[in-house]
TORMIRO-91042 format. One line per 2 residues: their letters; for each residue x negated, y, z of N, C-alpha, C. Coordinates in pm, whole numbers, always signed. Example, Ala and Ser with C-alpha at 12.3 -4.5 7.8 and 13.67 -1.06 7.14 Angstrom:
AS) -1319 -569 +780 -1230 -450 +780 -1320 -330 +780 ~ -1285 -225 +708 -1367 -106 +714 -1290 +3 +787
//
This chain:
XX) -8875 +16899 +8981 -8778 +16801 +9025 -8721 +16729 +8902 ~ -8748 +16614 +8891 -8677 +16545 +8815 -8534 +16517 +8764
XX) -8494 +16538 +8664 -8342 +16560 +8602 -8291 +16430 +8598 ~ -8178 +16407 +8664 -8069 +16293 +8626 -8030 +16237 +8473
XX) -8031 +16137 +8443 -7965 +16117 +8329 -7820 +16189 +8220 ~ -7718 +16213 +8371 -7581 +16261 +8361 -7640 +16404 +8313
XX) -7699 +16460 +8379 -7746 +16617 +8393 -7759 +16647 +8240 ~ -7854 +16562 +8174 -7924 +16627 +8059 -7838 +16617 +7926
XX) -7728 +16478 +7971 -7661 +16434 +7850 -7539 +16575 +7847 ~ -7530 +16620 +7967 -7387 +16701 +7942 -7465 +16856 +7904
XX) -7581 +16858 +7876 -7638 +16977 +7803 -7623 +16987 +7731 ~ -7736 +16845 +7640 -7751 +16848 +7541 -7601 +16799 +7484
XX) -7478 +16788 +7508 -7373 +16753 +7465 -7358 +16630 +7389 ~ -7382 +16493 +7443 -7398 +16357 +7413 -7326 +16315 +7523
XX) -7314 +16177 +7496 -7259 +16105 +7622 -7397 +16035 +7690 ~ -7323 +15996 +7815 -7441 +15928 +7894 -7496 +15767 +7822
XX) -7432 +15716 +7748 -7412 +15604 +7714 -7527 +15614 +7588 ~ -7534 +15727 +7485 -7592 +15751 +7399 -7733 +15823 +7433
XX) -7753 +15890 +7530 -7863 +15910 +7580 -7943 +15818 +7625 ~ -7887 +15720 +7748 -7933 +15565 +7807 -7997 +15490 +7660
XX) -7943 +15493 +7563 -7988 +15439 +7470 -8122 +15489 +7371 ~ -8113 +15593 +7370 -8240 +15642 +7310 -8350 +15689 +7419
XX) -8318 +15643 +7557 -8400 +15641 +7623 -8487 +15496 +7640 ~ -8386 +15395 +7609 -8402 +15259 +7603 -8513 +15223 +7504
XX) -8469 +15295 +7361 -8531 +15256 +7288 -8675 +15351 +7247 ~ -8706 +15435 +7326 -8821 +15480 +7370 -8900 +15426 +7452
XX) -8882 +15331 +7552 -8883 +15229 +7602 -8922 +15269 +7793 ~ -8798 +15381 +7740 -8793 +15388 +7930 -8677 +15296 +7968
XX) -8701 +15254 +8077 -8587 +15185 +8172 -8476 +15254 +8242 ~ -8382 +15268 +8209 -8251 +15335 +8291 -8125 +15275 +8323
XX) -8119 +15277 +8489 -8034 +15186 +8532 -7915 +15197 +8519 ~ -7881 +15342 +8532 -7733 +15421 +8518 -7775 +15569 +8555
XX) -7622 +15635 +8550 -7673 +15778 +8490 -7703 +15890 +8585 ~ -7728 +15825 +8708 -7801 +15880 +8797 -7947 +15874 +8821
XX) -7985 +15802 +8717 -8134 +15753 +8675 -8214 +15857 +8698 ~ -8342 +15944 +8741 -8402 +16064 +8731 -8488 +16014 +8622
XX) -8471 +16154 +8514 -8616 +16138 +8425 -8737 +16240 +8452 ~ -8834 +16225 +8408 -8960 +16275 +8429 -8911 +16402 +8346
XX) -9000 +16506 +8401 -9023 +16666 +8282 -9048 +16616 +8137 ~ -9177 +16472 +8167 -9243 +16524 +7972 -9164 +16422 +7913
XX) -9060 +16324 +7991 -8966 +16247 +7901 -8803 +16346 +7886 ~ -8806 +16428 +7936 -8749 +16555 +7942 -8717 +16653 +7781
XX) -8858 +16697 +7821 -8967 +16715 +7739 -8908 +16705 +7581 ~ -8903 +16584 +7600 -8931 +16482 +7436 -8785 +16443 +7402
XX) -8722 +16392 +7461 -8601 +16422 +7422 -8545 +16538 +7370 ~ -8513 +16672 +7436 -8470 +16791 +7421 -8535 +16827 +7274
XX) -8671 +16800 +7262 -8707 +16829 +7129 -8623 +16725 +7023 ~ -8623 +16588 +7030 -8588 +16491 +6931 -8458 +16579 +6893
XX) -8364 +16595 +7027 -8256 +16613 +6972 -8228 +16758 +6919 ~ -8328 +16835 +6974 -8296 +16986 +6903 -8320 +16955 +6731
XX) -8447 +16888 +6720 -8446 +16893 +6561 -8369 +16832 +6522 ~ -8276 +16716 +6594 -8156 +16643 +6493 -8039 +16767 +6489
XX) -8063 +16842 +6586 -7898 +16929 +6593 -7943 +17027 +6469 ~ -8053 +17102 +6469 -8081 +17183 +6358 -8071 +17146 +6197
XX) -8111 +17034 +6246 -8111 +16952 +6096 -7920 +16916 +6041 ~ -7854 +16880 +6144 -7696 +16914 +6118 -7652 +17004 +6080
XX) -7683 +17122 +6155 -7688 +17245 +6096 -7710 +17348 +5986 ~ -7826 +17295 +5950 -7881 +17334 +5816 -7755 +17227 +5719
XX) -7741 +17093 +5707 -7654 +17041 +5595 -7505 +17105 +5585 ~ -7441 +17140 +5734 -7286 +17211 +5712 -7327 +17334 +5667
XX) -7455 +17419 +5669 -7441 +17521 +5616 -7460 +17504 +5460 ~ -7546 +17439 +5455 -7577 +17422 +5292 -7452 +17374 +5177
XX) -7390 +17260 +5262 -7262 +17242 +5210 -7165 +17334 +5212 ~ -7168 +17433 +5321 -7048 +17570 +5307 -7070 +17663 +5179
XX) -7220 +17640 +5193 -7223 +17765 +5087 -7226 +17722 +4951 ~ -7146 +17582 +4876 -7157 +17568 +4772 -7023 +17619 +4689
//
């Protein structure tokens, strides 16, 4: 079953506004945030943004430990 727009942004802890947008510019179409996305655009997001969150992660740690 396909996931709502609203659904995925309040996971991954973004707003709907910022999700719509990097969905945009992936070049899916989303009308508002009841939009359903597919699993493998799902998929691909959840990854983009896991490696941006890890990658945050790794710099506050690196910076803590100086």
């Amino acid at each position: 079953m396909p996931t709502k727009v609203h659904q995925l942004a309040k996971e991954l802890k973004i707003s709907t506004a910022a999700l719509k947008k990097h969905l945009n510019d992936m070049g899916i179409v989303v009308k508002n945030h009841m939009s359903p996305i597919d699993e493998k655009t799902e998929k691909n997001i959840r990854a983009k943004f896991n490696a941006e969150f890890a990658a945050v992660k790794q710099r506050q740690h690196d910076r803590n430990t100086y």
